[in-house]
N, C-alpha and C positions, 0 to 999 in steps of 0.2 A: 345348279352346280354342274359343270361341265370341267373334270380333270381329269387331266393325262401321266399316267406314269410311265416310266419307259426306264430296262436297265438291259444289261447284258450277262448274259448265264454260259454256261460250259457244260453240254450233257456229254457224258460217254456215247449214245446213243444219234442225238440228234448233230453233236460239236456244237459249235459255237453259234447262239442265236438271241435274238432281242424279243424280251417281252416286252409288251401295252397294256396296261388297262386303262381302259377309258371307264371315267363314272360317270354318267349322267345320272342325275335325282339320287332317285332309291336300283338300280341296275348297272348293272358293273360288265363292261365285256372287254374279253382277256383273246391277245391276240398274238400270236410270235411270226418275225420275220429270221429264215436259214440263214438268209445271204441276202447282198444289197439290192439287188436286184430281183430277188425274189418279192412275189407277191405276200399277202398278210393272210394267214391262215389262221382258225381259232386254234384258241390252248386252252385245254383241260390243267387249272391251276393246281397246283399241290401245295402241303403246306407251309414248304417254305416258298412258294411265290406267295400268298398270303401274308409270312412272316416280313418277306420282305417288302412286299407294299406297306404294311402298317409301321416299317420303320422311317421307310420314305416320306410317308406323309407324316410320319411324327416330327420330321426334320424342318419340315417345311411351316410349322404350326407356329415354333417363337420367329420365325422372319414374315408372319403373316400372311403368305404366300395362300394358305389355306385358314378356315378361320375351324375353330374347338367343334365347334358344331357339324361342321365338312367332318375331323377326322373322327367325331364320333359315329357318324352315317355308315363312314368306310369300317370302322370296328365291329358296328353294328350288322353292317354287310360279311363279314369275316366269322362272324358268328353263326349267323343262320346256313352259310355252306357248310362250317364244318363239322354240323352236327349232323 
């Protein structure tokens, strides 16, 4: 399983900037771009980038897009960070 999620966020701190997470398998890496032009730097998730990937992919679960089993992986993943 190889999926992309990608949204756009608004920090006080950083302004305006795009997360990724890419999944592949069982490992998850999270990546933000400042500006367009900018290169792709890691990001330390928080819990609402968690909340908001697992809503993402919940979306995507009845158009099939991702199958029960994918978003249980990504929950599954979401778990083990935030303990």
């Amino acid at each position: 399983m190889t999926k992309e999620f990608n949204w756009w966020i608004r920090d006080p701190a950083l302004g305006k900037c795009q997360i990724s997470a890419a999944i592949y398998g069982s490992s998850i890496k999270w990546e933000r771009q400042e500006g367009r032009f900018t290169s792709w730097v890691p990001h330390a998730p928080t819990r609402d980038d968690w909340d908001r990937l697992l809503a993402e992919a919940e979306t995507r679960v009845p158009r099939r897009l991702i199958s029960p089993k994918q978003f249980a992986e990504i929950a599954h993943l979401r778990e083990q960070a935030l303990q």
